[in-house]
TIMI-2910 file (N, C-alpha, C, CB; in pm, 1 decimal, decimal comma, always signed):
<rs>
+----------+----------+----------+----------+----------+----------+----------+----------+----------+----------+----------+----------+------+
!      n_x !      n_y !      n_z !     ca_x !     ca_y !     ca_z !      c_x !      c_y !      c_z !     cb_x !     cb_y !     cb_z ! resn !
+----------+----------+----------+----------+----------+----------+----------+----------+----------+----------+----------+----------+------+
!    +84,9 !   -117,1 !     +0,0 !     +0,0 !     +0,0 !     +0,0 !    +90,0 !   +124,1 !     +0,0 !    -96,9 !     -0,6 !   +122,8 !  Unk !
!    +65,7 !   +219,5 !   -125,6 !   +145,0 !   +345,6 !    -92,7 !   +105,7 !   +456,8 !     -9,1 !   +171,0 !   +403,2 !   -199,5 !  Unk !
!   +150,4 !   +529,0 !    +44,8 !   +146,9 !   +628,5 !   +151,9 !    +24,4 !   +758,7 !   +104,9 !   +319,7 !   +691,9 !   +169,7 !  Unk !
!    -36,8 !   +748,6 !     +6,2 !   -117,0 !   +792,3 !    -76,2 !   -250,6 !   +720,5 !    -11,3 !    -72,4 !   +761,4 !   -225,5 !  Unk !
!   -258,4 !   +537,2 !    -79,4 !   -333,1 !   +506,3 !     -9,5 !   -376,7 !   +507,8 !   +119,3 !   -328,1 !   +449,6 !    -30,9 !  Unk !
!   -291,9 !   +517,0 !   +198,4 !   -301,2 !   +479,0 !   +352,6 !   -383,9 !   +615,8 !   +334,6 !   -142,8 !   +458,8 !   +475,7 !  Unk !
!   -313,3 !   +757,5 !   +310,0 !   -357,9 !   +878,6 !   +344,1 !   -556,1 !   +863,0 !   +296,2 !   -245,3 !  +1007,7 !   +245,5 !  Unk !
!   -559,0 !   +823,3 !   +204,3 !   -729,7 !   +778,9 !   +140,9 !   -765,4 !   +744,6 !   +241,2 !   -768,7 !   +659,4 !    +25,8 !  Unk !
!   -680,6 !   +624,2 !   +294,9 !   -807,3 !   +534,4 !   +371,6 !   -849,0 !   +589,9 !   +509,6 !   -759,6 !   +370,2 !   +403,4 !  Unk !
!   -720,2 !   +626,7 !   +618,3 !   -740,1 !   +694,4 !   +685,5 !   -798,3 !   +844,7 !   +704,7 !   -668,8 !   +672,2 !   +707,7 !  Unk !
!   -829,0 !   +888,7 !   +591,9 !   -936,6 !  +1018,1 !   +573,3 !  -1065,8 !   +949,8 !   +549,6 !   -902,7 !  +1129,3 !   +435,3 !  Unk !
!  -1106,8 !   +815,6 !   +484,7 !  -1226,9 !   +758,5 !   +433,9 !  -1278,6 !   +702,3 !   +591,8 !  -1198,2 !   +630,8 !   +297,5 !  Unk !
!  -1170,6 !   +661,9 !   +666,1 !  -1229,8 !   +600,3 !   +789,9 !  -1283,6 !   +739,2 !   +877,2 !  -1102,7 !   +498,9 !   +880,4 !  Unk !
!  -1208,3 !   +824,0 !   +911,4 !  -1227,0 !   +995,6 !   +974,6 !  -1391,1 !   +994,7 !   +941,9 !  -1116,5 !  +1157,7 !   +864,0 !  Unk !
!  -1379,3 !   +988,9 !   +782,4 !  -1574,1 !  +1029,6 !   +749,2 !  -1681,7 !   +987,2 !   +768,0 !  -1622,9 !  +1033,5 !   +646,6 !  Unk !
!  -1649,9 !   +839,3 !   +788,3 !  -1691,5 !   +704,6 !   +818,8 !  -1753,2 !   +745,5 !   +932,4 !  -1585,4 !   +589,2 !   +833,1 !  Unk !
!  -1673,5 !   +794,8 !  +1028,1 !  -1667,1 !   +806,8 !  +1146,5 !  -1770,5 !   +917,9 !  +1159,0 !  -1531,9 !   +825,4 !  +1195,6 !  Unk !
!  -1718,0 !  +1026,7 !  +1110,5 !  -1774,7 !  +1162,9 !  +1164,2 !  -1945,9 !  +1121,4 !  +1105,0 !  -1680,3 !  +1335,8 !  +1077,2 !  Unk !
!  -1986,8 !  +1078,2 !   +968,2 !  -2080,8 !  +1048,0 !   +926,5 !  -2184,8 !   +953,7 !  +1013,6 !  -2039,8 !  +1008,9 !   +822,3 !  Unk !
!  -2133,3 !   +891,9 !  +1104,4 !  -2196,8 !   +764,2 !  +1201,1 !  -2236,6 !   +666,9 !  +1104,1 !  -2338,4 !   +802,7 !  +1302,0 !  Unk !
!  -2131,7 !   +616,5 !  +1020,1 !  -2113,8 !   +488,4 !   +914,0 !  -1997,8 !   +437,1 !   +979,2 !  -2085,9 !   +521,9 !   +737,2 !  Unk !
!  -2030,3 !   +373,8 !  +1126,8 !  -1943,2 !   +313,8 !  +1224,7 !  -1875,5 !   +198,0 !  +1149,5 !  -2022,7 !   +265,6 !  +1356,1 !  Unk !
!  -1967,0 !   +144,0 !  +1099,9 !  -1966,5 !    -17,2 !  +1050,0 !  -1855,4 !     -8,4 !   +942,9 !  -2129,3 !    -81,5 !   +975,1 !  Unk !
!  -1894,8 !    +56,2 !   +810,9 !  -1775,4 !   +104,0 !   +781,6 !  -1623,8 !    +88,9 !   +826,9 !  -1799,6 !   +196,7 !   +793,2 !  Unk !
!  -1635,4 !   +255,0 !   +941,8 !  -1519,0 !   +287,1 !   +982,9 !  -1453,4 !   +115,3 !  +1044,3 !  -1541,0 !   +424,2 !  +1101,9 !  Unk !
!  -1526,6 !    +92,5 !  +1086,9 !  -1452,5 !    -47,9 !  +1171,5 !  -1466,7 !   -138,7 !  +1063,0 !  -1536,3 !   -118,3 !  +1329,1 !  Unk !
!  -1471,6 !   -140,2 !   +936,9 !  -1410,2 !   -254,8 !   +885,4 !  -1304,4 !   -263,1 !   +809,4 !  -1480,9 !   -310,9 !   +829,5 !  Unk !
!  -1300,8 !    -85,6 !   +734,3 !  -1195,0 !    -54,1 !   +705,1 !  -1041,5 !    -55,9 !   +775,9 !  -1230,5 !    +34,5 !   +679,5 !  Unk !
!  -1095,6 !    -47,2 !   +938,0 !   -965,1 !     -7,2 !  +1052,5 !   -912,1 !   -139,4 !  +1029,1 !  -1002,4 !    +33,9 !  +1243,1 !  Unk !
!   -981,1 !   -231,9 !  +1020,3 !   -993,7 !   -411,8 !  +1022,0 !   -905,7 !   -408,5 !   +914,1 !  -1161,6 !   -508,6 !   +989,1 !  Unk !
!   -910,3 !   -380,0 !   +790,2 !   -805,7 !   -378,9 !   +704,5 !   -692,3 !   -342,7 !   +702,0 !   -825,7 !   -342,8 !   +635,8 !  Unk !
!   -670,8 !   -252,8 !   +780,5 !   -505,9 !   -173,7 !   +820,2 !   -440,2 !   -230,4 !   +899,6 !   -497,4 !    -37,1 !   +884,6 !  Unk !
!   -508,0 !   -333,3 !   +992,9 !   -433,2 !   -383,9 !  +1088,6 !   -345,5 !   -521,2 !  +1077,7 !   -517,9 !   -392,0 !  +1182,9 !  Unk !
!   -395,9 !   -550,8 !   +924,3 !   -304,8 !   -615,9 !   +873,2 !   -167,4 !   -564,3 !   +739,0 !   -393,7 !   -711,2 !   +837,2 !  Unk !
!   -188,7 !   -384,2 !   +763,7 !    -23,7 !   -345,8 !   +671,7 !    +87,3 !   -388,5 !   +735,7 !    +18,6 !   -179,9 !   +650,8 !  Unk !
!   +169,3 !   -362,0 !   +650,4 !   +314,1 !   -417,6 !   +708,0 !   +384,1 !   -312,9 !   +734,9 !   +402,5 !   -506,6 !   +615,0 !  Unk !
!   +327,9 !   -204,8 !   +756,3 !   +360,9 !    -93,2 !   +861,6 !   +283,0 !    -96,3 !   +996,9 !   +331,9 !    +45,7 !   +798,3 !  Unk !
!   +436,4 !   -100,7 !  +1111,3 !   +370,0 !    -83,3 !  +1213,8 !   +319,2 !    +39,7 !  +1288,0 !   +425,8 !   -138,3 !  +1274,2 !  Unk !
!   +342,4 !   +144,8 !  +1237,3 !   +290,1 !   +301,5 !  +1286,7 !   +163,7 !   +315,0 !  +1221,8 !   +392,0 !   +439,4 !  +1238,6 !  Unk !
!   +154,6 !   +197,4 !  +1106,8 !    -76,7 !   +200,4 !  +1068,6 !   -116,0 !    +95,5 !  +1099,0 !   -164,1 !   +209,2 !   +888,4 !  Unk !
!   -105,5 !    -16,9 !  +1153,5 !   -108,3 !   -121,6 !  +1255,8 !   -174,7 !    -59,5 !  +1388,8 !    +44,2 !   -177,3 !  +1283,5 !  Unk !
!    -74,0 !    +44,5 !  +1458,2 !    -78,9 !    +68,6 !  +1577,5 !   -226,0 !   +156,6 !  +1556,1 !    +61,9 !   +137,6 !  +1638,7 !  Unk !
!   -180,2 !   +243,2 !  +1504,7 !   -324,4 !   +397,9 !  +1462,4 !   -426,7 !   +316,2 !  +1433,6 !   -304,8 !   +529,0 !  +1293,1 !  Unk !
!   -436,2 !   +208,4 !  +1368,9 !   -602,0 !   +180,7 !  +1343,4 !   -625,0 !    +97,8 !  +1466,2 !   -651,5 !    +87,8 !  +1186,3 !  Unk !
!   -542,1 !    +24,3 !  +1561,8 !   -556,7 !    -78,5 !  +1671,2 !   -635,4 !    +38,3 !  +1803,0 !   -368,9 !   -161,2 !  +1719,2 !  Unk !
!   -550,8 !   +144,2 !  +1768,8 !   -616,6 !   +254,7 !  +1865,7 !   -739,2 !   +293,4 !  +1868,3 !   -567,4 !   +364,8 !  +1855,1 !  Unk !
!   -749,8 !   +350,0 !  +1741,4 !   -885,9 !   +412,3 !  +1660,5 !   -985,0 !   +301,0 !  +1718,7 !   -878,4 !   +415,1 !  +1458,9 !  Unk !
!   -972,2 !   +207,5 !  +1668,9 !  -1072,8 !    +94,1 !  +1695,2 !  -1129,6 !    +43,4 !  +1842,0 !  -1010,0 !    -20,1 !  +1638,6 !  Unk !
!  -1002,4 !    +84,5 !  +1909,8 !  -1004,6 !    +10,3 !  +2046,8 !  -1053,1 !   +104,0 !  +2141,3 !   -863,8 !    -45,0 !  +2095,8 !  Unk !
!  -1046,7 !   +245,5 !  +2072,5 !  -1079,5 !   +372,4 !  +2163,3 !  -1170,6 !   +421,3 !  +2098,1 !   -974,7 !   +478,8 !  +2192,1 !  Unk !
!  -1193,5 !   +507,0 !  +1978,4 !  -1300,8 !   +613,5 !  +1950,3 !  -1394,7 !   +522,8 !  +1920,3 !  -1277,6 !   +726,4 !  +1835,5 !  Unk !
!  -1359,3 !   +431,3 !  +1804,7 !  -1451,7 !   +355,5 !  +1720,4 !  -1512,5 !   +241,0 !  +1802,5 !  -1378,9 !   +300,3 !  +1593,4 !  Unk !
!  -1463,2 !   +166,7 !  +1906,7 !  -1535,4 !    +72,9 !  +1966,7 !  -1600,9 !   +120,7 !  +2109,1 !  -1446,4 !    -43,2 !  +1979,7 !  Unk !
!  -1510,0 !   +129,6 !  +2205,4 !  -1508,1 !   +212,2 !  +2324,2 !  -1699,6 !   +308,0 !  +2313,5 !  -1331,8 !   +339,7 !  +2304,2 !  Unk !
!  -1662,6 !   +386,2 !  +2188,2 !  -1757,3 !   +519,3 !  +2197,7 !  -1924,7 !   +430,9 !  +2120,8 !  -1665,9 !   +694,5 !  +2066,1 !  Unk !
!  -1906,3 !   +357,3 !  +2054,7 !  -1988,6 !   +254,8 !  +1991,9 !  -2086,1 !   +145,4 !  +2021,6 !  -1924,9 !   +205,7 !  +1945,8 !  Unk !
!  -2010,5 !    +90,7 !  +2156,4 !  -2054,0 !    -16,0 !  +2211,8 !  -2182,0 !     +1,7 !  +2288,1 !  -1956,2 !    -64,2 !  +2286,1 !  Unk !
!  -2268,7 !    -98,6 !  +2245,1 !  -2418,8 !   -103,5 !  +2299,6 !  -2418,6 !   -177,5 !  +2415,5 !  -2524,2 !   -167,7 !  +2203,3 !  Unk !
!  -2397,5 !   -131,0 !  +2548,4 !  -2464,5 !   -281,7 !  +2631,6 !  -2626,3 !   -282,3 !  +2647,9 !  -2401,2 !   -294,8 !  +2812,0 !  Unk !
!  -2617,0 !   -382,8 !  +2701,4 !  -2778,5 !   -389,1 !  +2695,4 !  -2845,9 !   -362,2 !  +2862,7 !  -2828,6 !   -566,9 !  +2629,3 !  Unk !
+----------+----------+----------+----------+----------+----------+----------+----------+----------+----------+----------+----------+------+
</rs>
């Protein structure tokens, strides 16, 4: 993935986000966490684990 893409995706997830197209944002993050960069590894493990899940989660 070039540094171009990453920049796409991580602006496509941001909108995802801001839009409340959660589902989306978290499946895309799901995809990054397998680059073979670990500084977009880490950023989407966060994103996911903090704004996107954390802020998301339904209990019942």
């Amino acid at each position: 993935m070039t540094i171009a893409e990453l920049l796409q995706k991580t602006k496509l997830i941001k909108g995802y986000q801001e839009n409340g197209q959660i589902n989306e944002a978290i499946a895309l993050c799901q995809q990054l966490l397998i680059n073979e960069d670990e500084a977009t590894r880490k950023w989407a493990r966060q994103l996911l684990f903090t704004e996107l899940f954390i802020d998301n989660i339904k209990v019942c």
